[in-house]
PAPA-417584 format. One line per 5 residues: number of its first residue (from 1); their letters; for each residue x, y, z of N, C-alpha, C, O. Coordinates in nm, 3 decimals, decimal comma. Last residue first. Example, Ala and Ser with C-alpha at 12.3 -4.5 7.8 and 13.67 -1.06 7.14 Angstrom:
<pts>
2) SA) 1,285 -0,225 0,708 1,367 -0,106 0,714 1,290 0,003 0,787 1,341 0,114 0,804 | 1,319 -0,569 0,780 1,230 -0,450 0,780 1,320 -0,330 0,780 1,424 -0,332 0,846
</pts>
This chain:
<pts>
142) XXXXX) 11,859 10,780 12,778 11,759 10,902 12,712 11,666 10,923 12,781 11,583 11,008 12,749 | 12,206 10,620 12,795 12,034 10,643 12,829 11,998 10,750 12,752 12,073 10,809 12,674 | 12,370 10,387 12,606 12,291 10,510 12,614 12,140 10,589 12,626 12,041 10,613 12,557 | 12,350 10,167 12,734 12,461 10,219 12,688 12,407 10,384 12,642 12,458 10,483 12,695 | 12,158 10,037 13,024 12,138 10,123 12,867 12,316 10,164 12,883 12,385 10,183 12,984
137) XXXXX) 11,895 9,900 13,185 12,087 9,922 13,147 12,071 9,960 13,067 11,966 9,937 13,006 | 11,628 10,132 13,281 11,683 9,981 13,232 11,834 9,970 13,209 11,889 10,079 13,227 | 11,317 10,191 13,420 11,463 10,169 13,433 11,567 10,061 13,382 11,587 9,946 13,423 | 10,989 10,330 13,326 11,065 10,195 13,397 11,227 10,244 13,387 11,243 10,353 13,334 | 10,853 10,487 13,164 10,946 10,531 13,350 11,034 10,466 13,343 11,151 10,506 13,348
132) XXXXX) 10,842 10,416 12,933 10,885 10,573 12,975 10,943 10,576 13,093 11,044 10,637 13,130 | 10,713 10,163 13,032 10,834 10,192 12,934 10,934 10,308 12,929 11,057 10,306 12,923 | 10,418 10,286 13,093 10,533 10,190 13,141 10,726 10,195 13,123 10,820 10,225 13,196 | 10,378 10,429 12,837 10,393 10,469 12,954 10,491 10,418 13,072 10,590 10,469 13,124 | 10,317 10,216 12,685 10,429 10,283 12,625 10,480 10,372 12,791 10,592 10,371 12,841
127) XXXXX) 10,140 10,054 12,790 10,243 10,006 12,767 10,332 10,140 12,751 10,428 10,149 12,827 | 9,927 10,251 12,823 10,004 10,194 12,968 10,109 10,126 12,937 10,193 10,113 13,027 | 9,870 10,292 12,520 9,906 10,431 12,628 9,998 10,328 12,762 10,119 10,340 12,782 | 9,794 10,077 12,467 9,883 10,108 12,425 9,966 10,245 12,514 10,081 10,269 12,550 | 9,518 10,024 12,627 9,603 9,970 12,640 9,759 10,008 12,592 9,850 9,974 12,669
122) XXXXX) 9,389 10,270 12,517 9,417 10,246 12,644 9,554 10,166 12,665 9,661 10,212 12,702 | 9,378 10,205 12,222 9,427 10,303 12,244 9,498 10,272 12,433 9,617 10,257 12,464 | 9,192 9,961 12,269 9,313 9,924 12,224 9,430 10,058 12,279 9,530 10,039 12,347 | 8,953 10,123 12,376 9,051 10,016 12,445 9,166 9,966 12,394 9,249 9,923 12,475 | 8,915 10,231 12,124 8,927 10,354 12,334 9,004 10,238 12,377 9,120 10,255 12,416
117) XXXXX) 8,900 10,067 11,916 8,975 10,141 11,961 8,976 10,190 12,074 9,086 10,178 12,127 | 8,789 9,754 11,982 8,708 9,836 12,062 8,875 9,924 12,013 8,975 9,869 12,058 | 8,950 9,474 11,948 8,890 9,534 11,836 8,808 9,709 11,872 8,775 9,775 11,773 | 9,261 9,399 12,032 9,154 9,476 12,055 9,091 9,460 11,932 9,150 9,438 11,826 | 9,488 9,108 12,064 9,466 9,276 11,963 9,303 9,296 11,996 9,228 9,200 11,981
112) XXXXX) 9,604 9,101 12,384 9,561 9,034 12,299 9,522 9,140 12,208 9,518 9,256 12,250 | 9,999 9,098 12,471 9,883 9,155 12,494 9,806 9,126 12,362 9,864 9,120 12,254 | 10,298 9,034 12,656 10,194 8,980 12,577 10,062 9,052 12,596 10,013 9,070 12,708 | 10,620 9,111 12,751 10,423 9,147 12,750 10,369 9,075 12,621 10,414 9,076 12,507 | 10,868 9,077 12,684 10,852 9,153 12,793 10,668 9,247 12,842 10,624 9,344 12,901
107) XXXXX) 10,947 8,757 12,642 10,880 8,897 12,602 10,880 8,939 12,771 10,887 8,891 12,884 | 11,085 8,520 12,637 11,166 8,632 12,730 11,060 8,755 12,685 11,110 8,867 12,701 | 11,029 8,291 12,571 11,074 8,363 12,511 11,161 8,482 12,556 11,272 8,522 12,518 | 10,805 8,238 12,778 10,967 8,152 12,756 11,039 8,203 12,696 11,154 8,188 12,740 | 10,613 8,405 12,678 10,725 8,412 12,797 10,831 8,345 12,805 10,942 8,390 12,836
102) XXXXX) 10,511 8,275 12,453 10,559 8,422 12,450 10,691 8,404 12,575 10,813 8,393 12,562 | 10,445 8,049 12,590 10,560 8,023 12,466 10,633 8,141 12,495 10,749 8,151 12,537 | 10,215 8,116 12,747 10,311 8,030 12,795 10,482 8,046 12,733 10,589 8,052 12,792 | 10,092 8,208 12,537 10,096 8,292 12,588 10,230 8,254 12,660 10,332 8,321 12,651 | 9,933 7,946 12,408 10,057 8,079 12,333 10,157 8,192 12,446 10,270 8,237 12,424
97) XXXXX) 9,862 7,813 12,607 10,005 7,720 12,514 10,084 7,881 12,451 10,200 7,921 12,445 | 9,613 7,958 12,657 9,758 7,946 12,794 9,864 7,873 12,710 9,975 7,879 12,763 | 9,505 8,184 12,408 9,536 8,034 12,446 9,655 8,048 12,569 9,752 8,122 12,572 | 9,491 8,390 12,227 9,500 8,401 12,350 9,511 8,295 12,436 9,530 8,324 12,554 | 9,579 8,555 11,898 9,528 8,424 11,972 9,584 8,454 12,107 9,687 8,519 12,125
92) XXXXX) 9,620 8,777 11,800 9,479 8,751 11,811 9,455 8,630 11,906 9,353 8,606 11,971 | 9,895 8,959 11,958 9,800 8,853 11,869 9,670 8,826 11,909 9,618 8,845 12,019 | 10,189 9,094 12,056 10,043 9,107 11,993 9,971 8,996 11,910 10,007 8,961 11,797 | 10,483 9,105 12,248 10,401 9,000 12,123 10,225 9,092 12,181 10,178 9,128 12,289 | 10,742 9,302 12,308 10,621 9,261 12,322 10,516 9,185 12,216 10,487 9,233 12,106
87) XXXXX) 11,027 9,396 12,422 10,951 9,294 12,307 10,865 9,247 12,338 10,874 9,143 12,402 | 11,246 9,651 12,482 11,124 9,592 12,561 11,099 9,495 12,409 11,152 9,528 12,302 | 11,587 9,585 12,432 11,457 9,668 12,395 11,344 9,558 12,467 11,352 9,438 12,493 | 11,881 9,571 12,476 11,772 9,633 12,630 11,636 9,685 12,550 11,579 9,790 12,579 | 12,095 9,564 12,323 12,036 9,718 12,334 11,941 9,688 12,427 11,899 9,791 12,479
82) XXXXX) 12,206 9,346 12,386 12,254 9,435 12,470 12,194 9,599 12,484 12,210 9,693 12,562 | 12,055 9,207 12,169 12,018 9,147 12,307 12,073 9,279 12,432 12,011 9,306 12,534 | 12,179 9,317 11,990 12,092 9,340 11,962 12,026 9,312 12,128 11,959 9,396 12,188 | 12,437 9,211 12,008 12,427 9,338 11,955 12,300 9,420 12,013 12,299 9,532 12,063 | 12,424 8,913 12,007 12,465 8,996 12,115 12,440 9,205 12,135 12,432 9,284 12,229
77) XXXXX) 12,128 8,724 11,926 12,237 8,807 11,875 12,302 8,965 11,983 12,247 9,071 12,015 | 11,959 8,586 12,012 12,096 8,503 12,023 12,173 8,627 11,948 12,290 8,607 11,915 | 11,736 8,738 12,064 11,782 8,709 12,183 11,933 8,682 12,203 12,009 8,707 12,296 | 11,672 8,753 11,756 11,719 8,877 11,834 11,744 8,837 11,971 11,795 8,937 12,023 | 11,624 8,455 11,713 11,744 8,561 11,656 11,756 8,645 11,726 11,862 8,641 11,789
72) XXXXX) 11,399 8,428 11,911 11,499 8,374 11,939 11,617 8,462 11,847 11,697 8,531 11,910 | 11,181 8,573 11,762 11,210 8,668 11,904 11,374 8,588 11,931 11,467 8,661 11,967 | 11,135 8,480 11,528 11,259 8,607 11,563 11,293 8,670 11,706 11,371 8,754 11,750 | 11,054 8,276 11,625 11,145 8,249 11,575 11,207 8,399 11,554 11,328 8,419 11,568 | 10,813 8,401 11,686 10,824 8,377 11,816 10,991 8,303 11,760 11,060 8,270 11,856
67) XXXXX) 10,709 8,512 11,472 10,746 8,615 11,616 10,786 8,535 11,722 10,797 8,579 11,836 | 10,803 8,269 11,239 10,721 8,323 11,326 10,704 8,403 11,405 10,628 8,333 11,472 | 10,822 8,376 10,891 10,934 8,348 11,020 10,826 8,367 11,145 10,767 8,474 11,152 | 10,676 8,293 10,685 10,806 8,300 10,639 10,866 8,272 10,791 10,938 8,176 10,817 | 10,395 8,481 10,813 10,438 8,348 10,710 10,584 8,350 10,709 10,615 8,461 10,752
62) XXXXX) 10,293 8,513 11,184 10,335 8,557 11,048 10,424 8,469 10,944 10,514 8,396 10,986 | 10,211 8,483 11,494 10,171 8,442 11,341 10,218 8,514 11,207 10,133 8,572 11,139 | 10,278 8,715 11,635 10,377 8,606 11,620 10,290 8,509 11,498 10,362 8,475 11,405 | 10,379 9,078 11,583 10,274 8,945 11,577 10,349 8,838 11,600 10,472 8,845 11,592 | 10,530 9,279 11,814 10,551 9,183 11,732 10,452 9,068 11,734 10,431 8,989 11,826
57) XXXXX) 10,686 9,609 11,896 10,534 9,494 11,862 10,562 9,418 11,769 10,607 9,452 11,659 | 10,910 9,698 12,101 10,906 9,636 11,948 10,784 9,556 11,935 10,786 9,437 11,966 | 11,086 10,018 12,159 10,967 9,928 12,184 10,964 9,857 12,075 10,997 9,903 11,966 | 11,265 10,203 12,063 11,259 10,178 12,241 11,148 10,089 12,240 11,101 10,084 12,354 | 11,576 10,162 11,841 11,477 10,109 11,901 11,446 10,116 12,037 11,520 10,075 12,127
52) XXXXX) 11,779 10,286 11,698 11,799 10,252 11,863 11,655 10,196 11,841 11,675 10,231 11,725 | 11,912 10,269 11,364 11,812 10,222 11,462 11,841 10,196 11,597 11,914 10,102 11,628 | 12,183 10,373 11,260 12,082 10,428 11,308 11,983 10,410 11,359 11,929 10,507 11,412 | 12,311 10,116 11,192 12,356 10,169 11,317 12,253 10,306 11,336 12,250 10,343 11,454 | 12,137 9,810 11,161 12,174 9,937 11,112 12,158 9,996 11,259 12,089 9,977 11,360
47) XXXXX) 11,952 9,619 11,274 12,117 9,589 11,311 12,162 9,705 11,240 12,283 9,706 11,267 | 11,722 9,634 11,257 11,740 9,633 11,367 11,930 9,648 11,395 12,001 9,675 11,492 | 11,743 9,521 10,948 11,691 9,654 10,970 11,721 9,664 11,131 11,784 9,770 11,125 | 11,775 9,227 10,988 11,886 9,325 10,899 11,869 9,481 10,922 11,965 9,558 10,917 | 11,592 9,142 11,158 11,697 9,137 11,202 11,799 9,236 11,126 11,882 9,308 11,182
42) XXXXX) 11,342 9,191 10,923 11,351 9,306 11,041 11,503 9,290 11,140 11,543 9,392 11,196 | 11,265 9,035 10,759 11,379 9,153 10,713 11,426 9,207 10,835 11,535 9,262 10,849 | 11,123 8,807 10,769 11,209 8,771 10,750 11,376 8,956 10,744 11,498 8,968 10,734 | 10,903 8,982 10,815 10,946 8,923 10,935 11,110 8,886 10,983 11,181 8,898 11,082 | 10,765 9,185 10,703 10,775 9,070 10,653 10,889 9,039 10,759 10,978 9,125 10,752
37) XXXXX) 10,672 9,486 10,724 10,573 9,352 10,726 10,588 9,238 10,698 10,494 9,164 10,669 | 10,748 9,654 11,016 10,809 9,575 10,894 10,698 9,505 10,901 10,634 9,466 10,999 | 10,673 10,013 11,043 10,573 9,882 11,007 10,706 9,818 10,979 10,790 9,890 10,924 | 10,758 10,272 11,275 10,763 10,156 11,139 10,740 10,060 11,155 10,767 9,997 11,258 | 10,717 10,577 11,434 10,681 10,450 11,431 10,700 10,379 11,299 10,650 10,438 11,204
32) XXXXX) 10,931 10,814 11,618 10,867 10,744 11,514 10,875 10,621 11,501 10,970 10,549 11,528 | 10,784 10,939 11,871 10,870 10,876 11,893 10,830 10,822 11,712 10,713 10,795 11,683 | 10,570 11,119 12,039 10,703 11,155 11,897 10,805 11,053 11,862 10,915 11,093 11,824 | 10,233 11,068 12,100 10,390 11,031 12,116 10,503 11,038 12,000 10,510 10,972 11,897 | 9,957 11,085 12,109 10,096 11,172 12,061 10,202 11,129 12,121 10,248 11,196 12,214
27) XXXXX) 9,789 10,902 12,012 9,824 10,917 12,183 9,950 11,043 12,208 10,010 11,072 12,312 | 9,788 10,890 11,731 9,674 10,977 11,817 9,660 10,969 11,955 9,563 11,009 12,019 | 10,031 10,742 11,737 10,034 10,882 11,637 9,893 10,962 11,735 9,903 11,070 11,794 | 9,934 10,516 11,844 10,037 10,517 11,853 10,006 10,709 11,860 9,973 10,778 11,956 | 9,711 10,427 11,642 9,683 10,429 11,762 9,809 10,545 11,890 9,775 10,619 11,982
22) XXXXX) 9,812 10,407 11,420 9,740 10,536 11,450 9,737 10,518 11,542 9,770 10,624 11,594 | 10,010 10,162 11,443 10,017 10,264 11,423 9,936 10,427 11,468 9,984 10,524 11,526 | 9,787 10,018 11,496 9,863 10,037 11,590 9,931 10,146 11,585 9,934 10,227 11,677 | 9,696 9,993 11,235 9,576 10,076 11,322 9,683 10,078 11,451 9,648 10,169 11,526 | 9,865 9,935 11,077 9,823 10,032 11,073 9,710 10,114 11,182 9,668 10,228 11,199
17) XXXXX) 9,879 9,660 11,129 9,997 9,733 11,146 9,979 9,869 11,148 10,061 9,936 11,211 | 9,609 9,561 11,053 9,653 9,552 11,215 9,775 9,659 11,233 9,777 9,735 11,330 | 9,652 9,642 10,796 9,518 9,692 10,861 9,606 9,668 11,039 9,646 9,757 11,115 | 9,844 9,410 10,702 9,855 9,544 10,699 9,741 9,674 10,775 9,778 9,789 10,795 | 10,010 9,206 10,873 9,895 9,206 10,821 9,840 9,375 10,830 9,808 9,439 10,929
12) XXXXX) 10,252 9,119 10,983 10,234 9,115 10,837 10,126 9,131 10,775 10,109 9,095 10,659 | 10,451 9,319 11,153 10,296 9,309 11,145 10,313 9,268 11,047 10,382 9,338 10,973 | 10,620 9,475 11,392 10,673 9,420 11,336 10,534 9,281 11,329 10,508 9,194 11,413 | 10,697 9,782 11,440 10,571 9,697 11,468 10,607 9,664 11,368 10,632 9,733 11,269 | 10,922 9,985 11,699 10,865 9,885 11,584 10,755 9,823 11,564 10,693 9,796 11,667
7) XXXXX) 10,943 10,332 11,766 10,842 10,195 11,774 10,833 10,145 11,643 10,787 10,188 11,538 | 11,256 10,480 11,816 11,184 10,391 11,712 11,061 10,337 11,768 11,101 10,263 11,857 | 11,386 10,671 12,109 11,345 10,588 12,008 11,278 10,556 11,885 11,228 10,661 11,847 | 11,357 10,769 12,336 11,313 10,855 12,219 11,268 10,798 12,104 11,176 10,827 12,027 | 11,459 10,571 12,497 11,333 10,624 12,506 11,250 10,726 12,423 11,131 10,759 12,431
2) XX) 11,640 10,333 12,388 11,637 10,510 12,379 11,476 10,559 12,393 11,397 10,577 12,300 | 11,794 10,076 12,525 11,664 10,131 12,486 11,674 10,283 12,492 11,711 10,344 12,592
</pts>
């Protein structure tokens, strides 16, 4: 994880991907942020040697591949499993079956999508914050 990093948000629904986005951009953090909106692309984009990635939002309802079927690709792929990125699921649904799943998964947070910005904003600030301190193996720290 490069703390300088990429934030992914990995959203097929373009309003949600975007307001995380701003959310992101009006907490100032320099870190640049990209939308994938199709689910099925983001293993091929994660595996270019210019992406470090330090955070990855990920819906898990999305058509073609679920967030919770890429969370498994990026677990089973060594490359990718060794960069140490935080993976956090976002969704509307909040159910103990989803949430349950997320974790089996190995996320590293589940959090439900706001509609109140101050609070979505909030919330995003303590994640990314988090993240900033925390301590992790890294092939190359930052």
């Amino acid at each position: 994880m490069k703390k300088d990093g990429q934030i992914i948000i990995i959203e097929d629904d373009r309003d949600d991907g975007d307001i995380l986005k701003e959310v992101i951009e009006d907490l100032g953090y320099e870190n640049e942020v990209i939308i994938l909106p199709d689910s099925t692309l983001v293993m091929e984009f994660l595996q270019r040697p210019e992406i470090a990635p330090f955070l990855i939002f990920s819906d898990i309802n999305m058509p073609k591949m679920s967030g919770y079927e890429l969370r498994d690709e990026v677990l089973a792929d060594p490359n990718l499993s060794d960069k140490t990125v935080p993976y956090i699921f976002f969704s509307t649904a909040s159910d103990p079956d989803t949430i349950k799943t997320a974790y089996k998964k190995a996320a590293q947070g589940f959090f439900t999508k706001l509609s109140n910005y101050d609070d979505y904003k909030d919330v995003i600030k303590k994640i990314i914050e988090y993240w900033k301190a925390a301590k992790v193996p890294d092939k190359d720290p930052s």
